[in-house]
C-alpha positions, 0 to 999 in steps of 0.5 A: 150160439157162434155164428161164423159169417160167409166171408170168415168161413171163406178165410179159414177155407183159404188158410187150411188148403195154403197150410197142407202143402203137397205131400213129400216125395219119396226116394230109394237108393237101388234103380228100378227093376229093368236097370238090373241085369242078373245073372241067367243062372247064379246057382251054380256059383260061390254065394256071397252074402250081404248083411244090413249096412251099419250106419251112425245112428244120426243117419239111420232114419226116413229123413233125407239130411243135408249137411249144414256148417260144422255140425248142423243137419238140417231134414229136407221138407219136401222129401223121404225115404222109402226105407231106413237108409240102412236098409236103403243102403243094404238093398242097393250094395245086393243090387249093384254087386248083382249086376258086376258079379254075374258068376256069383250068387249075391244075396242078404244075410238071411238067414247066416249061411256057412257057406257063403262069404258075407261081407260087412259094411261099416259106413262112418260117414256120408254125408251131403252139403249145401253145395250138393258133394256128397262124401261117403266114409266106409270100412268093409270086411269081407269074411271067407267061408274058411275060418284059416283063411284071413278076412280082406279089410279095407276102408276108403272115401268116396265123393261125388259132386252134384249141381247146387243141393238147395237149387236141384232139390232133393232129387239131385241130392238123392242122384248123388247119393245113389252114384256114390253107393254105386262107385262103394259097389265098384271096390267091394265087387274088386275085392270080391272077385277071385281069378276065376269070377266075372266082374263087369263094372259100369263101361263109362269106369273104365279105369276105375270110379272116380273119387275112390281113394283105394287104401294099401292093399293087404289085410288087416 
C-alpha cells in the first residue's frame, strides 16, 4: 500500500491548479446585435446572396494565427474563435453589407436563389504579424441575376495597422481583423449598389476606407 504523505498531497494540489490555467477567450468577427442597423422592410428589394467566404485551408480553423518570420504560423494560447473563420468571415461580409445596403435584401446562399445576385468571395491571404498589421488578400466576383449579363470581378488588398500583437494580445489582433473585414465590406457594397440603390458606409470613410487599393475598373 503507497501512503502519500500531507505535504506531497499539498504539491501535487499546487501543480494541477498552476497546470490548468484560465480557460481561452473566444472571439467572432460580426459586432453585436444592437450595432446592426437593418433595413425597416428589405423585402420589397433586389436580394443579393452571400455564400461561405473560400479561405486557404491554413486558415480555415478555430485557431487565431499570427504571422511569424517568413513562413511561420504560430496559434495564439490564450484565445479562439467562436466559429470557422470561414464561417467567421461569411456572417460578418452579410452583417456589414446589411448595414450599407438598406435598399437591398442581404442574405446567405441558402438555399441558391435564381433570382438573386450572389457575390463570391475568395480570400488569398489575411494575415496578422507580430507587429499587429494585418493584411487582407481577396478576389470577389459578383454574379448577376441575367446570365447575358457579365459578372464584376475584382481583386484588392486591404490593411490595417494595429498596437503591438504580442503586447495588446488577442483582442487587438481580433479588432484589427474585424476593421479590415469591414473596409472588404465598404468595396463590395460599391460594386453592389446600382444608381437607384442606397449605399451608407461608415461616416469617419468619407472619402473612401483607408488601405483599399482599388484595382482598374471593368471586368473580367
Amino acid at each position: 500500500m503507497i501512503r502519500i504523505l500531507p505535504w506531497s498531497a499539498c504539491a501535487l494540489l499546487m501543480l494541477s491548479g498552476c497546470s490548468s490555467g484560465p480557460a481561452p477567450r473566444t472571439f467572432v468577427l460580426n459586432a453585436p446585435l444592437g450595432r446592426l442597423t437593418p433595413p425597416a422592410d428589405p423585402t420589397g428589394g433586389a436580394t443579393v446572396q452571400v455564400p461561405t467566404v473560400v479561405l486557404p485551408d491554413y486558415l480555415d480553423t478555430e485557431d487565431i494565427l499570427l504571422r511569424e518570420g517568413a513562413h511561420g504560423l504560430v496559434a495564439s494560447p490564450g484565445g479562439r474563435w467562436g466559429e470557422r473563420l470561414s464561417a467567421g468571415m461569411t456572417h460578418a461580409l452579410t452583417a456589414a453589407l446589411v448595414t450599407r445596403l438598406p435598399d437591398l435584401r442581404v442574405e446567405p446562399a441558402r438555399p441558391t436563389d435564381r433570382l438573386a445576385r450572389q457575390i463570391l468571395v475568395d480570400v488569398d491571404a489575411f494575415d496578422v504579424g507580430r507587429d499587429g498589421r494585418c493584411e487582407l488578400s481577396a478576389s470577389w466576383t459578383i454574379l448577376p441575376v441575367d446570365a447575358a449579363s457579365a459578372a464584376v470581378s475584382r481583386h484588392a488588398v486591404f490593411t490595417t495597422p494595429a498596437a503591438n500583437a504580442s503586447a495588446a494580445g488577442d483582442a487587438a489582433v481580433v479588432a484589427a481583423m474585424a476593421a479590415t473585414v469591414d473596409k472588404l465590406a465598404d468595396a463590395l457594397a460599391r460594386d453592389l449598389a446600382g444608381p437607384t440603390v442606397a449605399i451608407t458606409l461608415p461616416a469617419d470613410l468619407p472619402g473612401g476606407p483607408p488601405g483599399y487599393r482599388a484595382p482598374a475598373s471593368g471586368t473580367r
